[in-house]
C-alpha positions in Angstrom: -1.5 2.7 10.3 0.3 3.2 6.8 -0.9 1.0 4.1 3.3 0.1 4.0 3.3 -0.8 7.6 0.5 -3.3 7.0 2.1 -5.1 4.1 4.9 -5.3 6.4 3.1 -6.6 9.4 0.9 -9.2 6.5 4.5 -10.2 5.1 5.7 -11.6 8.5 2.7 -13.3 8.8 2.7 -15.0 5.7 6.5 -16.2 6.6 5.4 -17.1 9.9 2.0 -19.1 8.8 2.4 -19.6 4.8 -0.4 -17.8 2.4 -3.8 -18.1 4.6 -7.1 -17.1 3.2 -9.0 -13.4 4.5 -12.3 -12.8 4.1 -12.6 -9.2 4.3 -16.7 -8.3 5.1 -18.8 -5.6 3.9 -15.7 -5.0 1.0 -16.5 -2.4 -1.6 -14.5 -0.8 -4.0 -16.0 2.8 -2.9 -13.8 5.3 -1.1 -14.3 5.6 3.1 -12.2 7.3 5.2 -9.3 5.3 6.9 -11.0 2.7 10.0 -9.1 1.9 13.0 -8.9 -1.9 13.4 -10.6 -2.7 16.3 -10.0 -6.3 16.2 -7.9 -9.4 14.8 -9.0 -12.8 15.0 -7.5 -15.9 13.3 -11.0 -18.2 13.1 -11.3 -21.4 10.7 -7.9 -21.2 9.1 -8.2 -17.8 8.6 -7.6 -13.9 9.7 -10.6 -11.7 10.2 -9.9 -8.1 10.7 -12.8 -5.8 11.7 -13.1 -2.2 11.6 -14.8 0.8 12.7 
């Protein structure tokens, strides 16, 4: 996925459900090649996306 394609697909989301919290896990500022998501999970008011 393109980093624009995500923006776009987070946009409709926050005009379909207003501006929710993420928690992103395990974040780090160091460079990793690109992850497939392998899931998407809206727990506790909030999206989780996980990664491999």
């Amino acid at each position: 996925m393109l980093a624009s394609e995500l923006i776009e697909k987070l946009e409709i989301l926050i005009a379909e459900h207003g501006d929710l919290p993420v928690a992103l896990y395990d974040w780090n500022e160091a460079y990793a090649p690109p992850a497939e998501s392998t899931s998407v999970t809206y727990e506790d008011g909030q999206f989780c996306v996980d990664a491999d």
